[in-house]
C-alpha positions, -999 to 999 in steps of 0.1 A, spaced: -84 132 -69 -81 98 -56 -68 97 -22 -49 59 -23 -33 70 -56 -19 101 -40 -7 77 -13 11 57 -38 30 86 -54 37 103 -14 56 71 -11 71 67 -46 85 104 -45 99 100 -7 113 66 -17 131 84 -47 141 108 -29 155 83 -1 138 105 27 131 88 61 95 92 62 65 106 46 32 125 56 -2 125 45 -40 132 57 -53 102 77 -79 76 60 -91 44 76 -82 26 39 -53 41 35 -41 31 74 -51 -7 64 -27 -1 33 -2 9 53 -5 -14 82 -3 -43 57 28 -25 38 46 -26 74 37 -60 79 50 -72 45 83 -55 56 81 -24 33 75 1 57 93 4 88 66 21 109 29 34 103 18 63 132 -13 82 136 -5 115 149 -39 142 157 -32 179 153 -51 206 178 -76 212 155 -88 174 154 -69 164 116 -50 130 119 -22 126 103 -13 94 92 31 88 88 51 62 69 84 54 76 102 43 49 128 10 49 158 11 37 183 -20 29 218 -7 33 210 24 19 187 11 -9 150 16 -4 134 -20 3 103 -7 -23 120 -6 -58 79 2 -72 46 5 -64 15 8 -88 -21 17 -85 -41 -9 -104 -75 -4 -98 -80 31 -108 -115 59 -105 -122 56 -145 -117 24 -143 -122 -9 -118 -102 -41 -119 -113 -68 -101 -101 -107 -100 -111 -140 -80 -86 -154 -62 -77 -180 -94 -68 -153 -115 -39 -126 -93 -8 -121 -114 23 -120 -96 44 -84 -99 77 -83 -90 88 -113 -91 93 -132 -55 97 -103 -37 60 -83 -57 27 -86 -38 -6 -71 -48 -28 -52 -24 -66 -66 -26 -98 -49 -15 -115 -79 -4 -151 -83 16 -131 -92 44 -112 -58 45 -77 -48 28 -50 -78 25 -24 -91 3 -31 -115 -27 -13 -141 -9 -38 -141 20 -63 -137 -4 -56 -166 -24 -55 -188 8 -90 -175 18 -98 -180 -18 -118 -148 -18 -116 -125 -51 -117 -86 -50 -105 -54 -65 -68 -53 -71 -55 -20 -56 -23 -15 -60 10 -38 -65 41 -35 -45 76 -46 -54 
C-alpha cells in the first residue's frame, strides 16, 4: 500500500468526519507533507509523539473555519502504477486561488509555488484545496 496515499485518505476521512485530529505511523516524507500542510495554513498542528516500544507517531490537527474544515479536498497525483512528473513551466493550478500542489522536488518536499520560484520541476504528489 502506499503510505502518503493512506495519509491523504487519514485526513480526507477525519476532515469528513469534522474530527479534531488524526493519527498515523510516523514517516520522514510524510512529516515534510505535513509540516508544509501546516505552514500553508491547512493543518493547525503536526506532532511527533514516540510510544514505549520506540513507534513514532506522527498527529495532524485539523483546521477548521467557523466550523467548516479549511481543506474542502485533497488528491494523490503521483501514484505507485504510475508517476507524474512536471518542470516548473508546466504545474496546473487546483483549486482555484486557494489549491496548491505538493512537489517532490531534489531539494526535498515543497509547494508548487516555491517550486515555481526556484524554477525546479519534480513529481507532483498530491494537490490540496
Amino acid at each position: 500500500m502506499d503510505p502518503i496515499a493512506d495519509m491523504l485518505t487519514r485526513i480526507r476521512n477525519a476532515n469528513s468526519r469534522k474530527k479534531e485530529s488524526t493519527s498515523m505511523p510516523y514517516s520522514k516524507i510524510k512529516n515534510e507533507i505535513a509540516s508544509l500542510l501546516q505552514k500553508n495554513g491547512y493543518l493547525a498542528k503536526v506532532e511527533i509523539k514516540e510510544a514505549p516500544d520506540k513507534k513514532k507517531t506522527l498527529t495532524l490537527s485539523l483546521r477548521y473555519d467557523e466550523g467548516e474544515p479549511v481543506i474542502d479536498g485533497i488528491k494523490r497525483i503521483s501514484k505507485t502504477g504510475q508517476r507524474i512528473y512536471s518542470d516548473s513551466k508546466n504545474f496546473e493550478r487546483y483549486g482555484g486561488r486557494r489549491g496548491m500542489i505538493v512537489v517532490s522536488t531534489s531539494k526535498g518536499i515543497m509547494s508548487h509555488f516555491r517550486a515555481r520560484k526556484e524554477n525546479l520541476g519534480g513529481e507532483v504528489v498530491c494537490t490540496i484545496y
